[in-house]
C-alpha positions in Angstrom: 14.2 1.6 46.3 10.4 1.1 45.8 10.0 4.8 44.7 12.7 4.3 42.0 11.3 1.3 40.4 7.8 2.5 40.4 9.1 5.6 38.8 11.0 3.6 36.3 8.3 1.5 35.4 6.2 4.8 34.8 8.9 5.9 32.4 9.0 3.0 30.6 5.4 3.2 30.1 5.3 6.3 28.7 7.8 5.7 26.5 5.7 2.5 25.0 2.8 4.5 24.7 4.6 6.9 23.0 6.5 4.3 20.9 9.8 6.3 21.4 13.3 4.9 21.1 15.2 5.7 23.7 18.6 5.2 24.6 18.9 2.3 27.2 21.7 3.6 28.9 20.5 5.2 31.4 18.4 1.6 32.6 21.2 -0.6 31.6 21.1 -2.0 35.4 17.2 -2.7 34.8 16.9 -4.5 31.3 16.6 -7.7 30.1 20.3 -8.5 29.1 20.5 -12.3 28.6 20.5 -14.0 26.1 16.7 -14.6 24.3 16.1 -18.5 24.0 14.4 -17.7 20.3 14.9 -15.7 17.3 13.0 -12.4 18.5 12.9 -10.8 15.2 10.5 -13.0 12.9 8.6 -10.3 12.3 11.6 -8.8 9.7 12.7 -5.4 9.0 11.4 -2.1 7.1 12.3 1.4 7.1 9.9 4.0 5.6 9.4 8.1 6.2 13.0 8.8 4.2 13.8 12.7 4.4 17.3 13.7 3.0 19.5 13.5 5.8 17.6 10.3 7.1 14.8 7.1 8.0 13.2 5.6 10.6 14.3 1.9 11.2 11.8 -0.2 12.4 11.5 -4.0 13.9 9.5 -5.8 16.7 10.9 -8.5 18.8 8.3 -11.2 18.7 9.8 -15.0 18.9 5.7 -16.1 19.4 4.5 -13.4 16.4 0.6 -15.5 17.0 0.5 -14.8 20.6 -0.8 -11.2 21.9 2.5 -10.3 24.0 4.3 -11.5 21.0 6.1 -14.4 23.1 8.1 -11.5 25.0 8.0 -11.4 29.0 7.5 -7.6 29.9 11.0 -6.7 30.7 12.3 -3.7 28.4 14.9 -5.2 25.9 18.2 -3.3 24.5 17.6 -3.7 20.8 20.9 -2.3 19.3 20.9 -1.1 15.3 23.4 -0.3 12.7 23.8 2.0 9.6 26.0 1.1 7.1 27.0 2.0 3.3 27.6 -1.2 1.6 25.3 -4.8 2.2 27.9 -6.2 4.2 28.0 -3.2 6.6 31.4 -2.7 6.5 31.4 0.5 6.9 29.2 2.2 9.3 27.6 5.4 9.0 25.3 5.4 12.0 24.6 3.6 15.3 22.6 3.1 18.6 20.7 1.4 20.8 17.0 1.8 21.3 14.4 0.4 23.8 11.7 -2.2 23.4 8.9 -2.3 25.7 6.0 -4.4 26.5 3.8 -1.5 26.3 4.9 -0.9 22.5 4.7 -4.5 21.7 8.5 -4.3 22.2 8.4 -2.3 18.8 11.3 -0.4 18.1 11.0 2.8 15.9 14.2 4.7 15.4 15.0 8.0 13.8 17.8 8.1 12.2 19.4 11.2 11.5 22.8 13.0 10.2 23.3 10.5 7.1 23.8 11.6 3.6 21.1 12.6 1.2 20.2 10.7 -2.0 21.9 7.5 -1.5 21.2 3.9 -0.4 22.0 2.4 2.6 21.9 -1.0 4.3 20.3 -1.5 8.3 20.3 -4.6 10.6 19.1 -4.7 14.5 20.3 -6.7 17.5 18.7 -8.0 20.3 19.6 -11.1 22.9 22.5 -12.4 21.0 20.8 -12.6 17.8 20.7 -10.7 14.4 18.4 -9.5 12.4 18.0 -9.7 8.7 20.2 -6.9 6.5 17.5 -4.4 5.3 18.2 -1.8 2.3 16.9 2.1 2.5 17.8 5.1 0.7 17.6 8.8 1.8 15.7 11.7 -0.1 17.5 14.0 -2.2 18.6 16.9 -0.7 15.5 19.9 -1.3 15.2 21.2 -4.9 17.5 18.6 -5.8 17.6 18.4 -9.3 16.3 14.7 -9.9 16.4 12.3 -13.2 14.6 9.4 -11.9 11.9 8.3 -9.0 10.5 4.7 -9.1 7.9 3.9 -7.2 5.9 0.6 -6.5 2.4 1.1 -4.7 -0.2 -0.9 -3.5 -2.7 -2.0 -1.4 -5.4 -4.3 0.1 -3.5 -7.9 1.0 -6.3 -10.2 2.9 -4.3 -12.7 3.9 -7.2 -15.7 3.4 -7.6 -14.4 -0.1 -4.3 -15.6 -1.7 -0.3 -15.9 -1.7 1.7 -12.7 -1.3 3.4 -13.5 -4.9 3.8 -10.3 -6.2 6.1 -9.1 -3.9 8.8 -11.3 -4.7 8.9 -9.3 -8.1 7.8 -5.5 -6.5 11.7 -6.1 -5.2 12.9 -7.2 -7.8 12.0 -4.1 -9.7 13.7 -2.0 -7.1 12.0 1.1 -6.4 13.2 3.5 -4.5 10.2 3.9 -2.7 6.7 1.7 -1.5 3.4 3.3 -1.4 1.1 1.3 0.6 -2.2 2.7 -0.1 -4.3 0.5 3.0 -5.9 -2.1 4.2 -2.6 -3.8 5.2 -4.6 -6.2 7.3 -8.2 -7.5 7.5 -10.1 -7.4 10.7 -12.2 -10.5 9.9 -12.6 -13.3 11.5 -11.9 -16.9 10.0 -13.6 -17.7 7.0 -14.4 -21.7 5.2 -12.6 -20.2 2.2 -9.5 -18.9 1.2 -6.4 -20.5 0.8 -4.9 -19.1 4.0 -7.0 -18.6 7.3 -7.4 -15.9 9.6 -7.6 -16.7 13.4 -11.0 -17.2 14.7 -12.8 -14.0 16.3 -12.6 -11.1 14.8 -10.0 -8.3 15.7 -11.7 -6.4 18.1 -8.8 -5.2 20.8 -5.6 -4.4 21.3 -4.1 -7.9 21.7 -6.3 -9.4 19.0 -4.8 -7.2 16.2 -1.5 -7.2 17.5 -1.8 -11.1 16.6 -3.4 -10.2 12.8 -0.2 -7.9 12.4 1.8 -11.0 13.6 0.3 -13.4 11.3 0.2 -10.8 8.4 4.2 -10.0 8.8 4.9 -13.6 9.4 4.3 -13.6 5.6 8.0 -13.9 4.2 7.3 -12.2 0.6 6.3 -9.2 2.8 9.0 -9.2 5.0 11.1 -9.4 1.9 9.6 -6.6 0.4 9.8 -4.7 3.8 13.9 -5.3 3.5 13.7 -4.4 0.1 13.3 -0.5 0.5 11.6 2.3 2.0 8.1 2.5 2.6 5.2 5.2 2.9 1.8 4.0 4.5 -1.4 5.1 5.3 -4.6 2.8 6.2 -7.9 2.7 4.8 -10.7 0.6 6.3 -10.0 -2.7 7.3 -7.1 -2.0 9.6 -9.8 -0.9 12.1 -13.3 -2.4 10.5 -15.0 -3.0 7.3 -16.5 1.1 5.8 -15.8 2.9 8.9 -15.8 6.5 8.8 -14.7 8.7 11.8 -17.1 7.5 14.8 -19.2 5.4 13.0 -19.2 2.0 11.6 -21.6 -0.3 9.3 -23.2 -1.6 12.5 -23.7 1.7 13.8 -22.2 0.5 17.4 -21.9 3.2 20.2 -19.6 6.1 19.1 -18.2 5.7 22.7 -17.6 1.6 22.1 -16.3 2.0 18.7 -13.6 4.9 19.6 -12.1 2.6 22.0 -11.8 -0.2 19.4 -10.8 2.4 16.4 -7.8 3.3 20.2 -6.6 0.2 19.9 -6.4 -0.2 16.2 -4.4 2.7 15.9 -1.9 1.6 18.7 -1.4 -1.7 16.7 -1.3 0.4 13.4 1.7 2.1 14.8 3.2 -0.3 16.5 4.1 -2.0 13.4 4.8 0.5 10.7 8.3 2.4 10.3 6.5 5.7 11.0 8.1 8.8 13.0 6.9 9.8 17.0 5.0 12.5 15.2 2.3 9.9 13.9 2.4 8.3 17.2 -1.6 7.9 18.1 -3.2 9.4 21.6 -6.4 7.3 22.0 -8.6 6.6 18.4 -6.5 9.8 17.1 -3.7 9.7 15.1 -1.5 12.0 12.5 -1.3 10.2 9.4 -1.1 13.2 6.7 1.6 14.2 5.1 4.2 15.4 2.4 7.2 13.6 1.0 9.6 15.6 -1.2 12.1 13.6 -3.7 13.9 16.7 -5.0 12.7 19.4 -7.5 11.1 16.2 -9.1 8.4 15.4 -6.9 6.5 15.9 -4.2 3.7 13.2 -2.5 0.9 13.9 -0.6 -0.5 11.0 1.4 -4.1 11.4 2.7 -6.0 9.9 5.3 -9.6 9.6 4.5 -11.3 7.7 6.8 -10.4 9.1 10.8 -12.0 12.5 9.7 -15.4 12.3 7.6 -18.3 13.2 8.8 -20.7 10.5 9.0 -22.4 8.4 5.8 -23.8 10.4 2.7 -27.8 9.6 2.2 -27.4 6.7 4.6 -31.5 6.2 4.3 -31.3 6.1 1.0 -28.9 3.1 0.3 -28.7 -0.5 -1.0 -25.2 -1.6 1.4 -22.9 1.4 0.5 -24.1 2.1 -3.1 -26.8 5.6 -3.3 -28.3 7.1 -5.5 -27.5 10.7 -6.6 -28.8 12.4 -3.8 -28.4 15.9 -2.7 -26.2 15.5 0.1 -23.5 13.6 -1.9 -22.8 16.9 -3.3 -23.1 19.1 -0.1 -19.9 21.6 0.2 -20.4 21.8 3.9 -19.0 18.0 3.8 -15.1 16.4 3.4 -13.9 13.6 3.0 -11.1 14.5 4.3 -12.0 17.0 7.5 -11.6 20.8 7.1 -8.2 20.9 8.6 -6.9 18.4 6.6 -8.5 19.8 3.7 -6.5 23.0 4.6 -3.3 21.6 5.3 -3.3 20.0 1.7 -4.1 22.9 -0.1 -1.6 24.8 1.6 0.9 22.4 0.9 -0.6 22.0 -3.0 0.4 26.1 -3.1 3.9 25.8 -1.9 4.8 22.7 -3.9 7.6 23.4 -6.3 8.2 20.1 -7.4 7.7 19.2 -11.1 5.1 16.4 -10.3 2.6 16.3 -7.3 1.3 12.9 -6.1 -1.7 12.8 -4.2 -1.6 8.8 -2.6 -5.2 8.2 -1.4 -7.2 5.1 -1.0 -9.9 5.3 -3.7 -11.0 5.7 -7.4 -11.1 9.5 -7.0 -13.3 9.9 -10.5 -16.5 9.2 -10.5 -17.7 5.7 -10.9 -22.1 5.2 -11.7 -23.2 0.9 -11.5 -25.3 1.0 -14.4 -28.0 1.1 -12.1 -27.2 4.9 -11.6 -25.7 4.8 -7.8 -22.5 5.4 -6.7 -20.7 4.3 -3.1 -21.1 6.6 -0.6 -17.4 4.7 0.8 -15.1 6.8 -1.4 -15.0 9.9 -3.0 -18.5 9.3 -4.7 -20.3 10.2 -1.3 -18.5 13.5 -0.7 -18.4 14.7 -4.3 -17.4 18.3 -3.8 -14.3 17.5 -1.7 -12.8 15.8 -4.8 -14.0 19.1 -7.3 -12.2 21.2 -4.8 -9.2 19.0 -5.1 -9.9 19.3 -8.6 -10.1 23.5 -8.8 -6.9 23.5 -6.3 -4.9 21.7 -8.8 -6.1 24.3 -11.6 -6.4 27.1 -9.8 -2.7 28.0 -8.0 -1.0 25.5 -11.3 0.0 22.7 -9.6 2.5 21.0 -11.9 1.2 17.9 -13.4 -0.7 16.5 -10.6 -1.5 13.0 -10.3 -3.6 10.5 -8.7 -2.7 6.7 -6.8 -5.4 5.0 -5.2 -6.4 1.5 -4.2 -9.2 0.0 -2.2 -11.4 -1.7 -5.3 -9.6 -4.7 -6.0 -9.3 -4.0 -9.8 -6.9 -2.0 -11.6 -8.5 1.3 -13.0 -6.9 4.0 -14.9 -8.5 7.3 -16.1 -8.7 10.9 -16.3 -9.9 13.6 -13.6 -12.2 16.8 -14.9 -14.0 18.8 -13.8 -17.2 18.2 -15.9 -17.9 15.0 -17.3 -16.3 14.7 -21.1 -14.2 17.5 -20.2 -10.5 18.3 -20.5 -8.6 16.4 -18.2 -6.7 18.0 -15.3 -5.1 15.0 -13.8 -5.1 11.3 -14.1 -5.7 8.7 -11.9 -3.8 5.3 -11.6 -5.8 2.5 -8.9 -3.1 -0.2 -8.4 -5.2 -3.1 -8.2 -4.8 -5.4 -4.9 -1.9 -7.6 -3.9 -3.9 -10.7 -2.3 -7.9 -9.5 -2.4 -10.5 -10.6 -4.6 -11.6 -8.0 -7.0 -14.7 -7.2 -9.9 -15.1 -10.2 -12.3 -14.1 -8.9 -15.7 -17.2 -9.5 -17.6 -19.2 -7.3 -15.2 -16.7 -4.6 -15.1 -16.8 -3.8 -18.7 -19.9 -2.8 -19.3 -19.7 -0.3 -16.3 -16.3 1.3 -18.1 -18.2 1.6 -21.1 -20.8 3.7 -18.9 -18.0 6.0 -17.4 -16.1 7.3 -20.4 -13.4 9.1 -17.9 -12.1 5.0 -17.5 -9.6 3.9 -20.0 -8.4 0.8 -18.4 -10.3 -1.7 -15.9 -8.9 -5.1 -14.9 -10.6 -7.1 -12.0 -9.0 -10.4 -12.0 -5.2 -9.9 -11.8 -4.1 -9.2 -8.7 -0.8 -7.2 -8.6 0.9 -4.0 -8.0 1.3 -0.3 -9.7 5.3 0.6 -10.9 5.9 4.7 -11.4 8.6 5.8 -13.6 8.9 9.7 -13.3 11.6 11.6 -14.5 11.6 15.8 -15.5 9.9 14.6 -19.3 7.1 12.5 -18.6 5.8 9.5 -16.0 5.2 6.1 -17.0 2.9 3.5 -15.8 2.5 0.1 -15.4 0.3 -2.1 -13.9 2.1 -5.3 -12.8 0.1 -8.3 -12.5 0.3 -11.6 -11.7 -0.5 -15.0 -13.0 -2.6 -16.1 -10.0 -2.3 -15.5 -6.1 -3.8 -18.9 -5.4 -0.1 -20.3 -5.1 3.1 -19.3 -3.3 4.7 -18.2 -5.8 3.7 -17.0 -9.5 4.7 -15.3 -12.6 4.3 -11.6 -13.4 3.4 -9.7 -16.6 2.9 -6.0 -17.5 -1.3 -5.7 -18.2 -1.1 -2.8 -19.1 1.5 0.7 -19.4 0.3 4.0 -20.1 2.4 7.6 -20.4 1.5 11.2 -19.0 3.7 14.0 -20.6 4.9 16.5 -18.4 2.9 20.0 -18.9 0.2 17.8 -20.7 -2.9 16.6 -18.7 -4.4 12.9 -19.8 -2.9 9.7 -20.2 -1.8 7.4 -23.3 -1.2 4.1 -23.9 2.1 3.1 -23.9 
């Protein structure tokens, strides 16, 4: 009947909108059950958002990954998945079948529940008489746990022009049991004369346009391998939508109207291709990004979103690009980085934590960083200076056990201490992870500027790489994991540096 198709076909769209996985059962009669001509799953595997009795699986059925519809027709597809406890998934702890729509990109994001906590396990998806690739996960331990070990690889900012994924290959190879990916996943930008690898031409500017930049971006096969390789925790910084913007507002300063509907679409693509839960799913340019991850009575991790809520640009009129000088607005109280209610939701959650460490996962230096020219950016934490000492008096105030810092965005590895006044006694310290593919400060340059902010013990501009955490009840460990150069497929890696916190003792050491 006419009525019963066009209702079905409303369904399905709201269920792509909403990115749900639904059981197919009840359409069976209606999907697309033959056989797909091509391998629909080039786009790999991850898993991510682990809670103790569960993940969320996640794939995208895209034989054409460079074309906007992915090379799907618009039919809804049964995508069937397994659970299993051993690689060979022999034997099964969980399975289902989910449905990919057009409106979702035919992304699949499944929530898996009622498995056991603490423990690895091993995922793969069907679709169209084909298989995917054997992903690993692991659950969280079960709450207050007791806990004698969390690894965790983090990083962030991977322009795919800029150079060769290498350091994946040995992030997996160190096996953590969980990825932080701290933003700027893709860049918007359009094809550049340089680079060894090259972006389409025309920028990302709509909803099929970055659905092809996540295409070519998890084409990548060191990032689908690393994808496979574990769970992962995201959040986005700038370029996912466009180059330093901040809640309505852009560098161009384009029509808060216009640029809401690009930030919409964004977001769609955003979540259409991260293993995040329905929670997160976005409703035009908004989207739910914050949140905690407990790993036990050993930890707890905050992950922050910092761009979707700022108010706009700190002394604007006053600035060379994003750099400022110290002007009286970068220190206003009235302003966050963050948003008040974000604001309140993490220092509600910074009171409740029990957890022996506490992980804030952010995208920037948080500490302040002064060119020797005396400005700071008015991008990061630097423009909304008060946000951070709040942060700051949070942590001392209700005793946050030994809180820590992870951010990204710079392009150079940075390590350093968090006070409240500068020279004095550290409350936290701060670990920036370098990039994986994106060019970063030249050495020589950077120097003199740590020298000229004493709270930075560490700066390295040139390696690109990845940050390894090592936390157990006694102390966390650090190490910065760079490699020899990302202007080849594949390259060597080599600890720069490693540095130790002791638990109940603020500041870091070289290790």
């Amino acid at each position: 009947m006419p009525g019963s198709a066009t209702r079905r076909r409303l369904l399905w769209q709201a269920a792509g909108l909403a990115g749900l996985a639904l059981s197919s059962a009840a359409w069976r009669p209606a999907l697309a059950r033959a056989r797909l001509p091509e391998d629909p799953f080039t786009l790999g595997v991850a898993s991510g958002e682990p809670t103790p009795d569960g993940v969320v699986l996640w794939t995208r059925l895209a034989p054409a990954p460079l074309q906007p519809d992915g090379g799907m027709s618009p039919e809804p597809v049964a995508v069937t998945w397994e659970v299993a406890e051993d690689p060979r998934l022999s034997r099964v702890a969980a399975r289902g079948e989910a449905l990919a729509v057009s409106e979702a990109a035919h992304s699949v994001h499944v929530e898996v529940a009622g498995l056991r906590p603490g423990r690895e396990y091993w995922y793969r998806f069907r679709a169209g008489g084909h298989a995917s690739e054997v992903g690993r996960t692991r659950t969280a331990p079960a709450p207050g746990a007791a806990v004698d070990r969390l690894r965790i690889a983090y990083g962030s900012c991977q322009k795919y022009e800029a150079g060769y994924y290498g350091a994946y290959p040995h992030l997996a190879a160190d096996a953590p049991d969980l990825v932080l990916f701290l933003g700027d996943y893709i860049y918007e930008k359009t094809a550049s004369a340089k680079g060894v690898r090259r972006h389409p031409e025309g920028e990302a500017m709509d909803l099929a346009s970055y659905r092809v930049r996540y295409g070519l971006y998890k084409s990548d096969p060191n990032l689908r391998a690393a994808h496979a390789a574990a769970p992962w925790m995201v959040v986005w910084d700038d370029h996912e939508v466009v180059n330093d913007y901040g809640g309505d507002q852009d560098r161009a300063d384009t029509d808060p109207a216009v640029f809401l509907r690009r930030r919409a679409a964004a977001y769609q693509a955003y979540y259409e291709h991260m293993p995040l839960r329905r929670r997160s799913r976005p409703v035009g340019p908004q989207m739910l990004l914050h949140r905690a991850l407990d790993w036990g009575s050993l930890a707890q991790i905050q992950l922050l979103d910092t761009r979707q809520h700022r108010p706009h640009r700190t002394c604007d009129a006053l600035a060379e690009g994003k750099m400022i000088p110290d002007c009286d607005a970068r220190r206003d109280p009235a302003r966050s980085l963050l948003g008040q209610a974000q604001e309140r939701w993490l220092f509600d959650t910074l009171d409740r934590s029990q957890a022996r460490w506490n992980l804030l996962a952010q995208q920037y230096l948080m500490g302040d960083l002064q060119r020797l020219d005396g400005r700071y950016s008015n991008d990061g934490w630097g423009g909304y200076v008060q946000t951070r000492r709040r942060i700051l008096e949070r942590w001392r105030d209700a005793g946050v056990s030994n809180p820590l810092a992870l951010g990204g965005d710079i392009h150079t590895f940075l390590a350093g201490d968090l006070s409240l006044e500068p020279g004095g006694p550290p409350l936290a310290s701060e670990f920036v992870g370098g990039s994986v593919s994106s060019l970063g400060w030249e050495n020589a340059s950077l120097q003199p500027v740590l020298a000229h902010n004493p709270n930075l013990k560490f700066g390295d501009g040139e390696t690109r790489g990845y940050g390894l955490v090592d936390l157990t009840p006694q102390g966390c460990t650090v190490r910065f994991r760079g490699i020899e150069s990302a202007l080849v497929p594949s390259s060597p890696v080599r600890d720069l540096a490693r540095f130790a916190v002791e638990a109940g003792r603020a500041g870091l050491q070289h290790a």
